[in-house]
C-alpha positions in Angstrom: 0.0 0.0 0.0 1.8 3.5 -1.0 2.3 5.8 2.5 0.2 8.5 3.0 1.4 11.9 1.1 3.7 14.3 3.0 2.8 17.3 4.3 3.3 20.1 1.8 2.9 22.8 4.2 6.5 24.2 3.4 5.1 24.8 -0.2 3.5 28.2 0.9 6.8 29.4 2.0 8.7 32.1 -0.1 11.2 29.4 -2.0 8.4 27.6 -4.1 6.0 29.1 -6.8 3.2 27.6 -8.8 5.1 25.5 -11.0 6.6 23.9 -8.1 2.8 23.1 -6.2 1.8 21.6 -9.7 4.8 19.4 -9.5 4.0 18.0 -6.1 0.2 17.4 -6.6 2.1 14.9 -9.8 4.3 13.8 -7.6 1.6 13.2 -5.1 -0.8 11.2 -7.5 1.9 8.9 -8.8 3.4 7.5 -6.1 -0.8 7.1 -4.5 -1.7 6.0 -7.4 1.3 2.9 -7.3 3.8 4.5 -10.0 6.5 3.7 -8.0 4.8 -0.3 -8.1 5.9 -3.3 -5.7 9.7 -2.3 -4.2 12.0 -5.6 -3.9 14.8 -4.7 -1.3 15.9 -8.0 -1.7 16.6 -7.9 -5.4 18.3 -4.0 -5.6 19.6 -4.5 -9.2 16.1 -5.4 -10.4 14.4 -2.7 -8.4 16.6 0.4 -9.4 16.2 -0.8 -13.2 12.4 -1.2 -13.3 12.5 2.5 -10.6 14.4 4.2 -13.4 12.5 2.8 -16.2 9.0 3.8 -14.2 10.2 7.2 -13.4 11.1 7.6 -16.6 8.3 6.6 -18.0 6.6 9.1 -16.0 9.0 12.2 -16.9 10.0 12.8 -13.9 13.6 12.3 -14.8 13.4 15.0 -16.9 14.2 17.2 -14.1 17.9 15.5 -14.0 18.5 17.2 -17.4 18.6 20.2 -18.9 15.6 20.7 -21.5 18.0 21.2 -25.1 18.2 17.5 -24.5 14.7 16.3 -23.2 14.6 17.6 -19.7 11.5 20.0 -18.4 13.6 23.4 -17.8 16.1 25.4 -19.3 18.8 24.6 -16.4 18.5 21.9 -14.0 15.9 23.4 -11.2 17.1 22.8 -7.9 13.8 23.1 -6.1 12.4 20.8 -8.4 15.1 17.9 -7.6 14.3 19.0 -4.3 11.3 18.4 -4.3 10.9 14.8 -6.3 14.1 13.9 -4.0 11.8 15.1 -0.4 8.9 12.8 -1.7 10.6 9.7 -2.9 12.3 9.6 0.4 8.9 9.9 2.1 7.6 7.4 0.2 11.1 4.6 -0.3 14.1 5.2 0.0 15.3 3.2 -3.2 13.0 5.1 -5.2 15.1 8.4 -4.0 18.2 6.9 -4.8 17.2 6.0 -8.4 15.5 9.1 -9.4 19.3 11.2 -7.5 21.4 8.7 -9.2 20.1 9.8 -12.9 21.0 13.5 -12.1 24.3 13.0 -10.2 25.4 10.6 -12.7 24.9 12.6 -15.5 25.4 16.8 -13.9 28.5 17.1 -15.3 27.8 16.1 -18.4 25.1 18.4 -18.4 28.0 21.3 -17.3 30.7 20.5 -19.4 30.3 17.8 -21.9 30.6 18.2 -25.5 27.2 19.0 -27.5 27.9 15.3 -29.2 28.1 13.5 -25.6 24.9 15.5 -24.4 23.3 14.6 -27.3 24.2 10.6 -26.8 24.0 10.2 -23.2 21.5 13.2 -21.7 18.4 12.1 -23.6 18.5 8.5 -22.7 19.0 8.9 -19.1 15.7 11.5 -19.1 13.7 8.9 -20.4 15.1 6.2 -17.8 16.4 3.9 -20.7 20.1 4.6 -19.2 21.3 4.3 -15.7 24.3 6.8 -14.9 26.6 6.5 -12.1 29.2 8.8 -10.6 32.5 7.6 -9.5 34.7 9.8 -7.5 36.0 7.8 -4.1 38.7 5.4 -4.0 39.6 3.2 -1.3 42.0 5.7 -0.1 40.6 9.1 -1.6 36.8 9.3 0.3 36.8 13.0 1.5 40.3 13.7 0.9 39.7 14.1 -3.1 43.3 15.2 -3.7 44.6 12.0 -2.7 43.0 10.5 -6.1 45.6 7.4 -7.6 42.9 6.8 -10.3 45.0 8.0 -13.5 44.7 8.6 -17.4 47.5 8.8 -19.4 47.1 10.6 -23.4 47.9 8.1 -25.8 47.6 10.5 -28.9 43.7 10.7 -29.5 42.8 8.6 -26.7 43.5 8.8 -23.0 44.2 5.1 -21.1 43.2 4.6 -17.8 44.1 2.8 -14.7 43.4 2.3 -11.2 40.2 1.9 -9.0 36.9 3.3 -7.2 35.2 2.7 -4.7 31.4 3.3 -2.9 30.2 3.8 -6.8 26.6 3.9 -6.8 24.7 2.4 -9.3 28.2 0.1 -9.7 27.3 -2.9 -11.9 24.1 -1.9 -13.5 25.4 1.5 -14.7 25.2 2.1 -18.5 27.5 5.5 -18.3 30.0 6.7 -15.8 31.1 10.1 -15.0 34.5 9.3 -13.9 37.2 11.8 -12.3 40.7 10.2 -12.4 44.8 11.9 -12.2 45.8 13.2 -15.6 49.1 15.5 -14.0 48.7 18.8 -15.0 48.9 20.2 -11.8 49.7 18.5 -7.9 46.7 17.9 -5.8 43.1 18.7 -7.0 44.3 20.7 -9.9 45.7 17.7 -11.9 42.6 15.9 -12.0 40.5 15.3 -15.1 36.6 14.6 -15.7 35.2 11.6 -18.4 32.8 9.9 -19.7 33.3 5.6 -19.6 30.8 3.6 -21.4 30.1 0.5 -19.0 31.0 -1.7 -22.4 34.2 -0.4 -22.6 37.3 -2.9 -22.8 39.4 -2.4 -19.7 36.6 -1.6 -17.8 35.4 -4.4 -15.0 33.0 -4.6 -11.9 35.8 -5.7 -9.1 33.6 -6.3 -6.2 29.6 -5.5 -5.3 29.4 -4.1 -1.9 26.3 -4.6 0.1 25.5 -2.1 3.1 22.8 -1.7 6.1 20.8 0.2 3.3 20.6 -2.3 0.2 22.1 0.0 -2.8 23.7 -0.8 -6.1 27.3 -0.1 -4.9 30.5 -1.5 -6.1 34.5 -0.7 -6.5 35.3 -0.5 -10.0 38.4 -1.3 -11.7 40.4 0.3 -15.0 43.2 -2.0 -16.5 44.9 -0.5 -19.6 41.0 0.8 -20.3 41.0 3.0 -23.6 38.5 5.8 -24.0 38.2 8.4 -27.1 40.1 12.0 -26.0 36.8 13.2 -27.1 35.2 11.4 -23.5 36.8 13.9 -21.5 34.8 16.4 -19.3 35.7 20.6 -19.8 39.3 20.8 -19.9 42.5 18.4 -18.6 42.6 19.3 -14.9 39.4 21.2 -14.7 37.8 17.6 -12.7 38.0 18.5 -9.2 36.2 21.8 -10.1 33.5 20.0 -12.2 32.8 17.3 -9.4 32.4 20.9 -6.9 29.8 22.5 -9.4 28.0 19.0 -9.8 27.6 18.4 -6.1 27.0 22.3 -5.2 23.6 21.5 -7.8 22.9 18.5 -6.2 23.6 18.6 -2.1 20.8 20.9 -1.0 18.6 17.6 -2.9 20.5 15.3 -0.2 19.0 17.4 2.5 15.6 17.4 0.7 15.8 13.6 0.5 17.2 13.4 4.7 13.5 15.9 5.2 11.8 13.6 3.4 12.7 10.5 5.6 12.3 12.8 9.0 8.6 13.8 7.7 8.1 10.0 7.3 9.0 8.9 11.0 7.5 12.1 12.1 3.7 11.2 10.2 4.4 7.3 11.6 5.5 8.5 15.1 2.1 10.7 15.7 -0.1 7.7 13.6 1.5 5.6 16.4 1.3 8.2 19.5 -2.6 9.0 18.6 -3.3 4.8 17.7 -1.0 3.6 21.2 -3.0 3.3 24.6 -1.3 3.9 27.3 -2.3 4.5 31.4 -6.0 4.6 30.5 -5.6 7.2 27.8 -3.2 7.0 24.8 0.8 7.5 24.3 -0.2 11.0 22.5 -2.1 12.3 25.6 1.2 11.8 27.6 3.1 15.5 28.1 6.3 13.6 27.1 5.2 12.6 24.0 4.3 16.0 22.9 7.0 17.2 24.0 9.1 14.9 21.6 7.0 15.4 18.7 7.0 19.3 19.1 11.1 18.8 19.0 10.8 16.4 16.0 8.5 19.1 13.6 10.6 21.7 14.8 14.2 19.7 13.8 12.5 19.3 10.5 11.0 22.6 9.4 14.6 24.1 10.7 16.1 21.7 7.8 13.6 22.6 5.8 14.1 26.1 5.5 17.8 25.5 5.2 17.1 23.2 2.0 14.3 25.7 0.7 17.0 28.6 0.7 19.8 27.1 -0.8 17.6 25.8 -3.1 16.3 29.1 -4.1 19.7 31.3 -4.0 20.6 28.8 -6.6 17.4 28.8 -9.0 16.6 32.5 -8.3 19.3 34.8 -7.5 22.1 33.0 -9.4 24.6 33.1 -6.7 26.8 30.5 -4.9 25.5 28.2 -2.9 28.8 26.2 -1.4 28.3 27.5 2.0 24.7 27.1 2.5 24.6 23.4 0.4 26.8 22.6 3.5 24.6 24.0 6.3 21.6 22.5 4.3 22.9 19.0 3.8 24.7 19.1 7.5 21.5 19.9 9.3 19.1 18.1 7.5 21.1 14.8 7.8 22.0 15.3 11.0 18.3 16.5 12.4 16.8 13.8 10.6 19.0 10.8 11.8 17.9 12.2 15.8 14.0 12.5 14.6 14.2 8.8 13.4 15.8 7.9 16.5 13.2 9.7 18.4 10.2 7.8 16.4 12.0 4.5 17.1 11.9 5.5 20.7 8.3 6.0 20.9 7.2 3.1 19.0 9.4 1.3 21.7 9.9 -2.5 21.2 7.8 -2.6 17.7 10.3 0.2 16.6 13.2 -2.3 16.7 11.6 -5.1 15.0 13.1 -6.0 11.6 11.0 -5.3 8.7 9.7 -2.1 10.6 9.4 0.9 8.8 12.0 2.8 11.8 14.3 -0.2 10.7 14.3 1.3 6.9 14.4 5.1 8.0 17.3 4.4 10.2 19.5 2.6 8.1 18.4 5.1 5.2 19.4 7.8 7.1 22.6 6.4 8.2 24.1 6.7 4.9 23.2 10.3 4.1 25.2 11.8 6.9 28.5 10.1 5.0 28.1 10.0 1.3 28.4 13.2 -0.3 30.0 14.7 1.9 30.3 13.5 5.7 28.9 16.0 8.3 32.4 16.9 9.4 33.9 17.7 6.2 30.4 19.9 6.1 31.6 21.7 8.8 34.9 22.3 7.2 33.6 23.7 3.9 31.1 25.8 6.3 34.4 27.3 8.4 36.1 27.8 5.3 33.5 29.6 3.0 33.4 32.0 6.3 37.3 32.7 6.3 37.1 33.8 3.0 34.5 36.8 3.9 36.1 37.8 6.8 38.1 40.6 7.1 41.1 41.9 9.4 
């Protein structure tokens, strides 16, 4: 049975306009109506490829792209992605991670790839007939990017590559790859290049799927001598780290959306519960305690909400850069949503710990989102350091 819609209170603030209500009340219908169909956790591979074929279907990928090559506005709408991102989480947390997978995957094509590979790869992946993956960590460069062994060497109109990644979503059923890997130019983050790989490619091979608390398509991924056309690379040689920065500035404030979207969730179940659960001759709801929590619980999430909403709309509005407030956004919302869950487990008490609960699901979902990313401390980090660079004296 599909969960009850979210509450789309937020949607009179400020950050939203009428496009944006239209898109919820779609997003609203398709998932009630059973768009997003039966969800196999067991079978993750399967699921993802018939989520991103059915959100296809239903154009709602055509937020991931821009719309010169099939997608619904000119330039990727953060509020939008937001949005879809807020209420996919609500609703399953593998249906989020399809539909951010498809934008994330593909961003930096949509940035800085050539008008051919826009025209091959960005179409496909709007209508959910290509997955797309985004490999930047290796198993010793997670948030320390410059330490990157991943490397391509120019072989005259080709470029060769070699080395491995790790934690790459979508790893193993990915038709396209936006890999990031040493070409030199520069030491550190400035000698790092962007590409496209084609999961056919020779060289190219799954080394090992990786299963985690959250069932995900993840896997390390491994180049050997793998040749690619000169004409697969992203931008400029060494201009990499900088396009991984502008793809994840787009997309962060959506991993806060999609951290709101699981807090709403065990917020809704929480007060379903707390209104349902009798307790000393009245019921858990009536208890001062309770309220108390669940006061804390909408508060935590509106404060992420406004966080998201504003990052959201200094991007899609007023043009400006958003590195310092994607990293309050993402931080909080993670990070308030992962106690919320908590909170809701607490309240359902023993039934909250049982497996196959929905607490169980939120608090493994939520898990994750605090590290990938972007981890909550390096959050802080980026926060400290975008406010160095304003300060004077």
């Amino acid at each position: 049975m599909p969960p009850r819609a979210p509450t789309r209170d937020h949607l009179d603030w400020p950050f939203f306009d009428e496009g944006h209500r239209a898109l919820a009340a779609e997003l609203d219908g398709f998932v009630a109506g059973g768009g997003l169909g039966s969800i196999d956790h067991h079978d993750v591979d399967a699921a993802c490829r018939e989520l991103v074929a059915r959100l296809g279907a239903a154009g709602l990928l055509r937020h991931c792209v821009p719309k010169a090559f099939g997608g619904a506005s000119e330039e990727i709408d953060s509020r939008a992605l937001c949005l879809l991102r807020e209420t996919l989480a609500y609703a399953d947390g593998l249906a989020d991670f399809a539909f951010a997978m498809q934008g994330l995957g593909t961003g930096a094509i949509s940035l800085s790839g050539s008008q051919a590979l826009k025209e091959e790869v960005l179409p496909k992946v709007a209508r959910g007939e290509w997955i797309s993956a985004f490999a930047l960590s290796e198993p010793d460069a997670g948030s320390d990017v410059a330490a990157m062994a991943c490397a391509a060497r120019r072989e005259g109109d080709d470029f060769v590559l070699n080395g491995e990644k790790t934690w790459i979503s979508n790893g193993g059923i990915a038709d396209v790859y936006t890999l990031f890997a040493r070409t030199g130019e520069a030491p550190g983050t400035r000698g790092i290049s962007a590409f496209v790989v084609f999961a056919d490619t020779p060289g190219f091979t799954i080394a090992e799927r990786i299963e985690t608390i959250a069932p995900h398509p993840l896997a390390r991924i491994r180049f050997e001598n793998c040749r690619i056309p000169a004409a697969q690379l992203l931008g400029n040689p060494g201009e990499g780290f900088k396009i991984a920065m502008r793809t994840l500035d787009i997309f962060r404030p959506s991993v806060a959306a999609a951290a709101t979207g699981f807090a709403r969730r065990a917020l809704d179940e929480a007060v379903a519960h707390a209104k349902g659960r009798k307790m000393f001759g009245a019921t858990l709801a009536d208890l001062p305690t309770a309220q108390s929590t669940l006061g804390e619980m909408a508060t935590a999430i509106d404060a992420a909400a406004l966080l998201t909403g504003r990052t959201a709309w200094r991007r899609d509005v007023q043009k400006l850069p958003t590195t310092r407030e994607a990293a309050m956004a993402k931080m909080t919302a993670t990070e308030n949503a992962q106690w919320v869950i908590d909170q809701a487990l607490q309240l359902f008490g023993g039934r909250g710990v049982q497996s196959g609960a929905i607490t169980e699901r939120l608090y493994c979902e939520i898990r994750a989102l605090r590290i990938y990313e972007g981890a909550t401390e390096v959050q802080k980090l980026v926060i400290g350091r975008e406010l160095m660079k304003g300060a004077t004296g």
